[in-house]
C-alpha positions in Angstrom: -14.6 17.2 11.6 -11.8 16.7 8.9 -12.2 20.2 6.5 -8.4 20.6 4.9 -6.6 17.8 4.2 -2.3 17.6 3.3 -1.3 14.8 0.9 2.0 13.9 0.7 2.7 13.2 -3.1 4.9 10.4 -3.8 2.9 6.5 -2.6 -0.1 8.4 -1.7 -1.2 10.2 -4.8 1.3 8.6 -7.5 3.2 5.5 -7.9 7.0 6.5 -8.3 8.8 4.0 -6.6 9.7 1.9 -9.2 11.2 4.7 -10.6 13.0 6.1 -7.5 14.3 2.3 -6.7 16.3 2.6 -10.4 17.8 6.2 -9.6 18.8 5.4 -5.8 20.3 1.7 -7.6 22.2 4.5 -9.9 23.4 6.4 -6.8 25.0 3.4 -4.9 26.3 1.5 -8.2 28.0 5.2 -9.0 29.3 5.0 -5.2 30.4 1.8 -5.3 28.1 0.1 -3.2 25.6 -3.2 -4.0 22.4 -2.2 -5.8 19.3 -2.9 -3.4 16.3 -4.9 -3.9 12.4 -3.6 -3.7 12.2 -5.3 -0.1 15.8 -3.9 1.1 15.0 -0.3 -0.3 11.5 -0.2 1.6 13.0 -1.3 5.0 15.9 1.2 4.1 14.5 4.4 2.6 13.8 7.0 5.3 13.2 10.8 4.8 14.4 13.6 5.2 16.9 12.2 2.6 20.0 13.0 4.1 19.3 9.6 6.7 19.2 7.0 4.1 22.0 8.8 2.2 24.6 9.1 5.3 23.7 5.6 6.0 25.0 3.9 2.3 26.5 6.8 1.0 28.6 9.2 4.0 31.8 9.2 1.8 30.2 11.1 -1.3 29.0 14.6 -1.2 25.4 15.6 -1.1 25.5 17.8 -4.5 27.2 14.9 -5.8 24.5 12.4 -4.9 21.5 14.5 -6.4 23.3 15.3 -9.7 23.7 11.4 -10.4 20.0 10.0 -9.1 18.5 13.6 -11.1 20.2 12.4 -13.9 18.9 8.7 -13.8 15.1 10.0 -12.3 15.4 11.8 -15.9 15.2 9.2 -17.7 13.0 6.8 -16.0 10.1 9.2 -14.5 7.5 8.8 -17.3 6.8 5.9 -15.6 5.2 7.4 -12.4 1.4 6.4 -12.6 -1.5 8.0 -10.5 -2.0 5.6 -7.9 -5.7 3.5 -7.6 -8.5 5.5 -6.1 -6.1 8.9 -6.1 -8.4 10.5 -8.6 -11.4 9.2 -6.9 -10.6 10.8 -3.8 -8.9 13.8 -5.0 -12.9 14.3 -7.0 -14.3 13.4 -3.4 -12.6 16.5 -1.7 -13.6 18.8 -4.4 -17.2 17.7 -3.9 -16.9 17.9 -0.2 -15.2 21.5 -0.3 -12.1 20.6 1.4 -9.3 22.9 1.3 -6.1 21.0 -0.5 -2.8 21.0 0.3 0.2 19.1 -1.1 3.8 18.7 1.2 6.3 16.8 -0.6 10.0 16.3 -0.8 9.1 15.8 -4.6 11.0 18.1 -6.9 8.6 21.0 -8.4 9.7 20.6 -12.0 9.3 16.8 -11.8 5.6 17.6 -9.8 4.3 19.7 -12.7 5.9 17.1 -15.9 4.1 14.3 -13.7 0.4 16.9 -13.6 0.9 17.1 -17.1 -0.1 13.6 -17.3 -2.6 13.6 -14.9 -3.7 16.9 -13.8 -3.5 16.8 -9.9 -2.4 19.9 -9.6 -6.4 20.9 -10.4 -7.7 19.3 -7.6 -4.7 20.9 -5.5 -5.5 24.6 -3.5 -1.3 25.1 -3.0 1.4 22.6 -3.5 4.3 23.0 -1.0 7.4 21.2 -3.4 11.1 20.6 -2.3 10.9 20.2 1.0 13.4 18.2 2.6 12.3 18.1 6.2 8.3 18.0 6.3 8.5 19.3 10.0 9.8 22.5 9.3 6.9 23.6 6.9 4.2 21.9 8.9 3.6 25.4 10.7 4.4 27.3 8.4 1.6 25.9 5.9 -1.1 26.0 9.3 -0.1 29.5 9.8 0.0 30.4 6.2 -3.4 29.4 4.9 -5.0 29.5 8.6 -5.7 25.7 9.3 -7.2 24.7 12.2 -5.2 21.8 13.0 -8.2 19.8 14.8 -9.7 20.1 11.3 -6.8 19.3 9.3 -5.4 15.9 8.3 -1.9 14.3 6.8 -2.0 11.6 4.6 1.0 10.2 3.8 2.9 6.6 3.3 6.2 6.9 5.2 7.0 7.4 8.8 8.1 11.1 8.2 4.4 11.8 7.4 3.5 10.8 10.7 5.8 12.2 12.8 5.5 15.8 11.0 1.7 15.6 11.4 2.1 15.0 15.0 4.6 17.9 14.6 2.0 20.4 13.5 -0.5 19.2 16.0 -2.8 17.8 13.2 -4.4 14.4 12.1 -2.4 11.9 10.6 -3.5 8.7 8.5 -1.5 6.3 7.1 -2.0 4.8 3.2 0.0 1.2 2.7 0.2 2.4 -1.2 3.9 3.9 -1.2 7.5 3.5 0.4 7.2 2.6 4.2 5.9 -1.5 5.4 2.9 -2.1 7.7 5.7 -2.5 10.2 7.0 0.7 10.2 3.6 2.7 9.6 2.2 1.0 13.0 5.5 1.8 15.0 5.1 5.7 13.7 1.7 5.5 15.6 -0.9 7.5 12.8 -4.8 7.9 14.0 -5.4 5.6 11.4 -3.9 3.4 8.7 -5.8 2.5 5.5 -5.0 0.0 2.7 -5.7 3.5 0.0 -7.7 6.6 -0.4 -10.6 4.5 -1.5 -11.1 3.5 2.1 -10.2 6.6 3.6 -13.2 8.1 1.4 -15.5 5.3 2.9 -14.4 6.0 6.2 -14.6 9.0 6.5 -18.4 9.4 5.0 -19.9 6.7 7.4 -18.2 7.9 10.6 -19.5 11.6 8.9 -16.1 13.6 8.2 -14.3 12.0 11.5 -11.8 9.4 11.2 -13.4 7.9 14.1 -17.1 7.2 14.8 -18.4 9.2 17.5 -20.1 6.1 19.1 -17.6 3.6 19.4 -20.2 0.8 19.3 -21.1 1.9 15.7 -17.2 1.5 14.8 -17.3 -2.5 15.7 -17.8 -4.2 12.2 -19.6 -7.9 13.0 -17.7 -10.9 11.4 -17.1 -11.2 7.8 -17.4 -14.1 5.4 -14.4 -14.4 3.3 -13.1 -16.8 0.3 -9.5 -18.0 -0.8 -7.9 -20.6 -2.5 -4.5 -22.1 -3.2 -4.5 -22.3 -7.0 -2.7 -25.0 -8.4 -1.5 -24.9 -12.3 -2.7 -26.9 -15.3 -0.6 -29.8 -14.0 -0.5 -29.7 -10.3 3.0 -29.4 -9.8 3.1 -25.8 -8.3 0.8 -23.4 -6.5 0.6 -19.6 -6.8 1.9 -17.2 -4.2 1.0 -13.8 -4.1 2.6 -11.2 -1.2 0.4 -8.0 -0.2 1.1 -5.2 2.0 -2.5 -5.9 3.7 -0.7 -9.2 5.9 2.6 -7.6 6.9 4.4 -7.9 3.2 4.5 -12.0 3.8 3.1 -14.5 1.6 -0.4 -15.6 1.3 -3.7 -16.8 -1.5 -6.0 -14.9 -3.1 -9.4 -14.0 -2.0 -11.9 -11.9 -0.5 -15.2 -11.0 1.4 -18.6 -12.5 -0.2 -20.9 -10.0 -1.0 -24.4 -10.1 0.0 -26.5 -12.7 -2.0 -23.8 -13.9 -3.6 -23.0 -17.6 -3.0 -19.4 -18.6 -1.5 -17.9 -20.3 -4.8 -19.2 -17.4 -6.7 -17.5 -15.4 -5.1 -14.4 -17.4 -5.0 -14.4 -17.5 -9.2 -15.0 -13.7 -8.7 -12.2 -12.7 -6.2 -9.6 -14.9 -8.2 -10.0 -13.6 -11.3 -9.8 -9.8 -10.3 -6.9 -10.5 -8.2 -5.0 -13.0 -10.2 -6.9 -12.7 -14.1 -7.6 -16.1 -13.6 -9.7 -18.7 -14.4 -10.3 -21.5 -12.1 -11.6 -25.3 -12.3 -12.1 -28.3 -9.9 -12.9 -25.9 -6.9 -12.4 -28.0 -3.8 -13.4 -26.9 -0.1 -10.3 -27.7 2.5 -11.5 -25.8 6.1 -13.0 -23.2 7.5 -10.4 -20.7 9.9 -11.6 -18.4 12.6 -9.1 -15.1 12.2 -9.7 -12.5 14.6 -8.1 -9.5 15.5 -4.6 -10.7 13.7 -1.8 -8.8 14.4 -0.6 -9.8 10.8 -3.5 -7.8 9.4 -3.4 -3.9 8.6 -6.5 -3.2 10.8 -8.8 -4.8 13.3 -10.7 -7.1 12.0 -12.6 -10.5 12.8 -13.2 -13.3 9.2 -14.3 -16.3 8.8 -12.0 -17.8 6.6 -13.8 -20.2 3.9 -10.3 -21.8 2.0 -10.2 -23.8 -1.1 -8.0 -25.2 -3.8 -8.7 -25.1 -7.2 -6.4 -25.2 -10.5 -5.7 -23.2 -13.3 -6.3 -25.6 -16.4 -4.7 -22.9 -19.0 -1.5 -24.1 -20.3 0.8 -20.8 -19.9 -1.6 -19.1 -17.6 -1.1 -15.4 -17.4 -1.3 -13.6 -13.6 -2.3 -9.9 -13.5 -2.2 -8.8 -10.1 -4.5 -6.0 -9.2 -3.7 -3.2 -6.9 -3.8 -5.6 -3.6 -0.7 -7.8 -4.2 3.0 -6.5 -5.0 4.0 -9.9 -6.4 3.3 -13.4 -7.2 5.3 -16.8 -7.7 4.4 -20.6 -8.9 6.2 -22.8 -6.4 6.0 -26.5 -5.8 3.9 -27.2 -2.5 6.9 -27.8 -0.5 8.4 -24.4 -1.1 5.6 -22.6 -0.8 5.5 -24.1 2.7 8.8 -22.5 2.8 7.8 -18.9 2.4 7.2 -16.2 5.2 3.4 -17.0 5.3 0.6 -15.6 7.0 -0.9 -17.8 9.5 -3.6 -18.7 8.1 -2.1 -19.3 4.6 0.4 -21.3 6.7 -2.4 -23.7 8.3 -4.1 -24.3 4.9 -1.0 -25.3 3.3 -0.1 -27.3 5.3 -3.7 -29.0 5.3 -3.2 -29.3 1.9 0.4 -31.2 2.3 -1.1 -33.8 4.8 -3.9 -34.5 2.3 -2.0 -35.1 -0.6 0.8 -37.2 1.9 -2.2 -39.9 2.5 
């Protein structure tokens, strides 16, 4: 049964990597290397820092390095946010009695500016700050504050995480909010991998403070009915493309599970517009997909896949993506086909391309 539980800080509690993407930029432009895109700096960034630096950077010194991306972070760090469902599950532990603990590389004067803001540090027993190499204070934090590490779980959102829980002996769980891909997190091997604390919380109550069910038979989740659609704008000259770190990082359509009672195009008008903010007309039903167990997908799980297309009739529509998707584009058809799809995104578009061909 879980009872303390580590965070790491940085893509697990707050969202700071936009803001460490513009300081690290600062660091190579100042070293005279190319700045890095969102995609090159996730495959790229690795902790402890010193890996990702002696990669790009071997020819500058260390001091130097942290004086120039401190004095960009400066500048740019009210920006960091709390990330969805943080507080939620930070108010969850405190209900629950867990004992808190907080193990980041994150620098302790920029940890209490960013509490400031949103008072973390409440729902926080200790906070271990500016540590480089997480493995060497894994122990030391068991040791200190007598955890019993069958009782003790590490959330974090890189690699690192996982390998210094398995370090200390302890639980690990993976949250797909922060630096590291689905790629990366699955090869690092947690006990479990989560799309953000809000389904850690629900986990954790239904298999009673385990991250496991104790009967496996329990733990197997029957089909669920699903909606998406390929949303074409006012005109029908280009469809919207949204990427999320649920499928890999590759492109897909937005959408989502039906709730009980609710009938399949309501929930298609519902899913759409809390994932995209938009409205949709001339909702049009293209095929039905078995997915199970898909190796694309963060976890094990078996849809039925109910696909659509539909079209945004707003002139200048306006896409605000929620907390699921990292970006969006309007492409024509033919590009989209283009994209790194998911597989099923892949088999609808091209459904859609044979349809409009005859």
């Amino acid at each position: 049964m879980i009872r303390n539980i580590i965070f790491d800080w940085s893509g697990t509690l707050v969202d700071d990597l936009p803001a460490v993407l513009k300081a690290s930029n600062f660091v190579l432009q100042q070293s005279g290397k190319s700045e890095m895109s969102l995609a090159e700096f996730r495959a790229e960034f690795a902790l402890p820092f010193k890996k990702f630096y002696d990669r790009h950077t071997p020819h500058i010194p260390m001091p130097q390095l942290e004086e120039w991306f401190h004095a960009s972070f400066k500048g740019v760090q009210d920006s960091v946010c709390e990330l969805p469902h943080a507080r939620e599950f930070l108010e969850f532990c405190r209900a629950k009695q867990f004992r808190t603990f907080l193990l980041s590389t994150v620098h302790g004067d920029y940890f209490k500016l960013q509490c400031r803001g949103n008072g973390f540090d409440g729902f926080i027993d200790k906070p271990y700050t500016d540590v480089w190499d997480k493995r060497e204070k894994i122990h030391e934090i068991l040791a200190e504050n007598r955890l019993n590490p069958d009782e003790t779980l590490f959330i974090g959102d890189m690699e690192h995480d996982i390998a210094t829980a398995r370090h200390g002996g302890i639980h690990s769980c993976a949250v797909l909010t922060g630096y590291n891909t689905l790629d990366q997190l699955r090869a690092a091997e947690p006990d479990l991998i989560v799309e953000h604390l809000g389904e850690l919380k629900r986990v954790l109550l239904k298999n009673h403070f385990l991250l496991r069910s104790a009967d496996p038979e329990s733990a197997v989740e029957p089909p669920l009915a699903t909606v998406g659609a390929l949303i074409f704008n006012a005109r029908k000259t280009a469809v919207l493309m949204i990427r999320t770190h649920k499928w890999s990082g590759k492109w897909g359509i937005p959408g989502g599970k039906i709730k009980r009672g609710e009938k399949a195009v309501a929930a298609l008008r519902r899913e759409l517009k809390e994932e995209t903010g938009l409205n949709i007309a001339d909702i049009e039903f293209v095929l039905v997909q078995d997915c199970i167990s898909s190796k694309e997908f963060y976890r094990d799980a078996h849809f039925v896949l109910l696909n659509y297309t539909c079209r945004c009739p707003a002139k200048n529509p306006r896409v605000v993506l929620n907390e699921e998707a990292r970006e969006f584009r309007w492409l024509p058809l033919a590009q989209a086909q283009r994209l790194q799809l998911n597989r099923p995104t892949k088999i609808l578009l091209d459904a859609v391309a044979r349809k409009k061909r005859r």
